[in-house]
N, C-alpha and C positions, 0 to 999 in steps of 0.2 A: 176231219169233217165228221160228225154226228148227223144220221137220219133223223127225221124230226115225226116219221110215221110208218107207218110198215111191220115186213118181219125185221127190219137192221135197224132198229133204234137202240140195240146194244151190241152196234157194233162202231168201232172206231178206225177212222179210215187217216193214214198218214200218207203223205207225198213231198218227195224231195225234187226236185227238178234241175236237172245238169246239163252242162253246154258238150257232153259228147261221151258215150258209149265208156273213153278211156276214163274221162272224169267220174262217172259213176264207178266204176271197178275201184280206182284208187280210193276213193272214199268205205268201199265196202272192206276193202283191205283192212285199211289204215282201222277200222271197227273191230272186226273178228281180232286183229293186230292187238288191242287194249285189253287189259285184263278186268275193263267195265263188263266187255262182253261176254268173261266166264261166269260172271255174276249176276248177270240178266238172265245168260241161260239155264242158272240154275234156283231165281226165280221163278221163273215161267215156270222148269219143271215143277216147282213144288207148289205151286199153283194151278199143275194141271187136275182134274178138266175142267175147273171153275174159268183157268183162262187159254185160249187156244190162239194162234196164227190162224185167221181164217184164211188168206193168202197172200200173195207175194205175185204183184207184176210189175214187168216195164217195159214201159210206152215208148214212146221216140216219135218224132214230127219226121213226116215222108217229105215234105213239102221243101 
């Protein structure tokens, strides 16, 4: 998701949605797990500070 006005209109928001705590973790694994990952992160490095993580959360339904 893209802000359409504000100060976050150059900021880009992604979200993945999982049926359970365990199912996000294995998915984070099996990532860090590929070797796409040491290539992302050494992207990003060399794109810093043009590109940063602004953050990192997750949510969960209480209900």
């Amino acid at each position: 998701m893209r802000s359409v006005s504000g100060g976050d209109v150059h900021k880009v928001e992604y979200m993945i949605d999982f049926d359970s705590f365990e199912a996000q973790g294995k998915f984070s694994d099996a990532i860090v797990d590929r070797a796409w990952w040491t290539g992302m992160m050494q992207a990003v490095a060399a794109a810093y500070p043009d590109l940063l993580n602004g953050e990192t959360r997750l949510t969960y339904n209480a209900i």
